[in-house]
N, C-alpha and C positions, 0 to 999 in steps of 0.2 A: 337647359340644364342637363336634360338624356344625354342629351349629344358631347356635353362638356364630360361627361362622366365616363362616358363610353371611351370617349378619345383620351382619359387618363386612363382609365382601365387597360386601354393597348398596349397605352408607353410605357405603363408599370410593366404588366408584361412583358412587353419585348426587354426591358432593363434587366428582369434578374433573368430572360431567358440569357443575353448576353454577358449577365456577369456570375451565372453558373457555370461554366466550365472555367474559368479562372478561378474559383474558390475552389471546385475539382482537381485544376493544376497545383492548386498551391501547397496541397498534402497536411499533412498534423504538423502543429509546431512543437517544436521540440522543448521538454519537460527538463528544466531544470532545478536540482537540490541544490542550493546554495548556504551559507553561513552569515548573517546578516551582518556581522562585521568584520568577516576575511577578505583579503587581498582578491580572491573572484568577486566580488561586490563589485570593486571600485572597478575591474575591466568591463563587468557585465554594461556596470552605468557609461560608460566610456561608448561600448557598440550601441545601444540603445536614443545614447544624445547626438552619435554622427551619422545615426541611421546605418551604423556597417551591418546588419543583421537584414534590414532591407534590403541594400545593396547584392548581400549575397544571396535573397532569395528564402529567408528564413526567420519563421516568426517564432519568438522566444514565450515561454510560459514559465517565469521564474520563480519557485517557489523556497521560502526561507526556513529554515530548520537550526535547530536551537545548538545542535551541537555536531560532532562528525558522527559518532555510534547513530543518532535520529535521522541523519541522512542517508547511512549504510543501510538502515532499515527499509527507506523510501524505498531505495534501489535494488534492495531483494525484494520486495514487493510487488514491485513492476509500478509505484506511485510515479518517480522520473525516470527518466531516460539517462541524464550524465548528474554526475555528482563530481566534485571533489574530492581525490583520496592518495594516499599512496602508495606506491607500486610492490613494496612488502604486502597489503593487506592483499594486491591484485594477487600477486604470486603463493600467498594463503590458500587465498579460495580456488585458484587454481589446480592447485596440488591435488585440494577436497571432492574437484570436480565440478566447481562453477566454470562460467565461460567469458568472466569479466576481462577487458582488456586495457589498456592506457597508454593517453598520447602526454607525452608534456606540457606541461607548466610552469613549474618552478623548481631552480635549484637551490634557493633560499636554504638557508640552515642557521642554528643557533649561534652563540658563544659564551664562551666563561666569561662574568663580569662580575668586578670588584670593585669599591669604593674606591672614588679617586686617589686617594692617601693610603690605601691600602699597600701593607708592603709585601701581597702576593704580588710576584711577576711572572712567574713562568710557572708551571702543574706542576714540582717537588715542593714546591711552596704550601700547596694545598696538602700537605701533610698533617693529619692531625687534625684540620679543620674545619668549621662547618659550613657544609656543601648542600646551594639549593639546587635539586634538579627538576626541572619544568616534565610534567609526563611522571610514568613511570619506571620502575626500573627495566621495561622492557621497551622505553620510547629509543629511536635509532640514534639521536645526536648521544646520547651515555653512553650506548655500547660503542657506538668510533670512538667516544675520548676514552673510553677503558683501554679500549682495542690500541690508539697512539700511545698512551702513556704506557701501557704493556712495552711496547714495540721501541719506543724510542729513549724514556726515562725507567724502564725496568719497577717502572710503579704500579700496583696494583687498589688504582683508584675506590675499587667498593670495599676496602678493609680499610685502605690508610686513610680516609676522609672517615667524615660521620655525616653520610648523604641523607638528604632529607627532602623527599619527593611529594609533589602535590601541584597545585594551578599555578601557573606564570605569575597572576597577577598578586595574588597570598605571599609567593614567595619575594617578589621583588619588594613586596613592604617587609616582610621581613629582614631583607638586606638592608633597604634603608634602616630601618631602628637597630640594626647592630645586633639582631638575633643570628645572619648569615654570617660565613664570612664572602662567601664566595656563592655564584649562580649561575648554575647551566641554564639560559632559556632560549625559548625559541624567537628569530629573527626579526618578529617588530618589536616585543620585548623589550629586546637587545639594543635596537635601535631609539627606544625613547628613554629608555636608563643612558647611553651615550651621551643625548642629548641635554640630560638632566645632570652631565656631569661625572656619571661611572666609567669605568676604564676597561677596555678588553683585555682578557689575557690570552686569549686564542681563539680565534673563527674554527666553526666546526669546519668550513669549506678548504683551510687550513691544515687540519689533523685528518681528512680526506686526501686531500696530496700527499701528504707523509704516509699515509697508508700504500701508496704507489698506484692511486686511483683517480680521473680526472677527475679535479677539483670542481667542474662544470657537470660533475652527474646530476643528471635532477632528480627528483623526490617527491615531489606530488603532480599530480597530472589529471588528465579529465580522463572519468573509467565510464562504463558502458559495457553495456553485453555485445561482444561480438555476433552472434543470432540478431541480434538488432541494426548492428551497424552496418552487418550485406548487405540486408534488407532497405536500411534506409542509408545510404552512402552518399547520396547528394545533401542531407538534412545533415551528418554529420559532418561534410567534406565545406559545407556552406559554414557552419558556425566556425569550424577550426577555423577559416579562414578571414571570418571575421574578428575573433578574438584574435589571432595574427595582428591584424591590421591595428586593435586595440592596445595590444604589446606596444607596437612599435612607435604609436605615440604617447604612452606613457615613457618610454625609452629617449624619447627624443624630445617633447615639448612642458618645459617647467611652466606654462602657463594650464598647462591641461591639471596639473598635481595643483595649482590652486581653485580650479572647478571643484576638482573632488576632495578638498581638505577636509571636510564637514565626515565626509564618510568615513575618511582616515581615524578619527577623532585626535588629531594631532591637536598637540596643546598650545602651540604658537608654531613660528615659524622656524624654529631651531629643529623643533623634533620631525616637521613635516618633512623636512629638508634630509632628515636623516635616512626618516623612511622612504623618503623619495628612492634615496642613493642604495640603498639594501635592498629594494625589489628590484632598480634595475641589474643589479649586478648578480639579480637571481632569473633574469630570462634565460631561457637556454638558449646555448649556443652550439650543442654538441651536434653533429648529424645524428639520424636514426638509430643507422649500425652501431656509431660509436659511443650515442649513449645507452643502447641495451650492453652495449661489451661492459663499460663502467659500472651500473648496475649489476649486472649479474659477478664481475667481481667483486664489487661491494655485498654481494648476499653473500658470500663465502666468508667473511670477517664478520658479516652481524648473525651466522648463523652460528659461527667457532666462540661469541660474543654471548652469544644469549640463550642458544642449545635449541633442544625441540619445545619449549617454552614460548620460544618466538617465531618456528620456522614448522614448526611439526616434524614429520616424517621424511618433508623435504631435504632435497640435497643440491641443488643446483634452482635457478631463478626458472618458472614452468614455463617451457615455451609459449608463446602467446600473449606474454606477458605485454612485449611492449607491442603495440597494434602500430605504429610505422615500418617496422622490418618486413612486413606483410604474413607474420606470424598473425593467425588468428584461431 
């Protein structure tokens, strides 16, 4: 029994001598903020079930937060590492002297929707009417449709409507029971009112090109302190490229969108189908260059849009902003 004990005692030994320096090699897994029922959910679950986070050599530490202001907090905290945000708030805190930076995500954006019988069709219509808008009045899809309808219908949307701002999900009951007439909201939104039978009258992706802006700028993106991302460049360069990898077969395989329908909370298969079709056509597509160029023209409309209210002191999108130009 000595002897049986002794000669466990060795092999234990020798095993964690040999499996310490692989836990050494493998470094801190990376802290993520996430939103437990956003569009990053369903990619996270996506790396996680085909092992691409293994693959790339990086272990995830996923933690859920009730809203986006609770996860901006995480991440001045130093609680995670990447959060979800968009590149207006990067170019915020920028300006202030944080060192946040962002890669893309998504170019997803809202639309105006109306009852199906509704006899708005086009923004002159929205004259006089009452208009829900998802956010507030300083959220970015209001000020592009201010900013089109200025530019192309000589209308100035926050006086000739009677806008009335609050949560997506409030206002889309509103719509139905006939207190809206019409609703700005944001992109799943949009896509399960579709599905349910309401009618678009304009993609914000849409009133972006009318702008003379690529319709493909994205808008929220994974942010992260630059000081962190020198430092840890393999741990950050491993996950993009696993969430890469998660993209592209959310992009490509309709049998992956009924794995994760649960998470969608799609209500059958009308609405999953919807929102299938509206994240894909919000992956970017732009290169680096050309979507900081998009961006940074797009901050000169939401900044002429919204004043120092929404942009501060700033005047141009802060360098750094987006971390693939190699701005950091």
């Amino acid at each position: 029994m000595l002897r049986r004990r002794a000669v466990l005692k060795t092999a234990f030994a020798g095993a964690m001598g040999a499996a310490a320096p692989r836990l050494a090699e493998a470094g801190p897994p990376l802290r993520i903020g996430v939103l437990r029922f956003g569009s990053f959910s369903w990619v996270l679950d996506v790396i996680r079930r085909h092992g691409f986070d293994t693959a790339a050599g990086v272990a995830l530490d996923i933690r859920q937060y009730a809203g986006s202001p609770a996860a901006q907090v995480a991440l001045q905290a130093g609680e995670v590492d990447v959060i979800l945000q968009d590149w207006l708030w990067v170019a915020r805190q920028r300006s202030g002297g944080a060192d946040w930076s962002f890669i893309p995500f998504s170019s997803a954006l809202g639309s105006v929707i109306v009852p199906g019988d509704s006899p708005i069709r086009t923004l002159p219509d929205l004259a006089g009417q009452r208009l829900g808008v998802a956010g507030s009045a300083l959220d970015k899809s209001w000020l592009i449709l201010r900013a089109y309808a200025e530019r192309h219908d000589h209308l100035d949307l926050a006086h000739a409507t009677r806008p009335s701002f609050g949560a997506p999900a409030l206002l889309g009951e509103e719509l139905r029971s006939g207190r809206l007439d019409a609703e700005l909201t944001f992109w799943p939104f949009a896509a399960r009112a579709e599905a349910a039978g309401m009618r678009r009258v304009l993609a914000m992706e849409t009133a972006v090109a009318g702008l003379g802006i690529a319709p493909e700028v994205p808008f929220v993106g994974y942010v992260f302190s630059a000081r962190w991302a020198n430092a840890q460049r393999g741990l950050l360069d491993g996950f993009v490229a696993s969430a890469a990898r998660a993209q592209t077969l959310l992009a490509t395989s309709d049998p992956e969108w009924e794995t994760i329908a649960p998470l969608t909370g799609a209500a059958n298969a009308a609405e999953l189908a919807h929102l299938r079709d509206a994240y894909r056509a919000g992956i970017p597509r732009l290169s680096p260059a050309a979507a900081q160029a998009a961006a940074a023209a797009l901050f000169q409309v939401l900044a002429a849009t919204g004043g120092p209210a929404l942009v501060g002191d700033a005047k141009e999108l802060a360098p750094g902003t987006f971390w693939r130009t190699g701005l950091s």
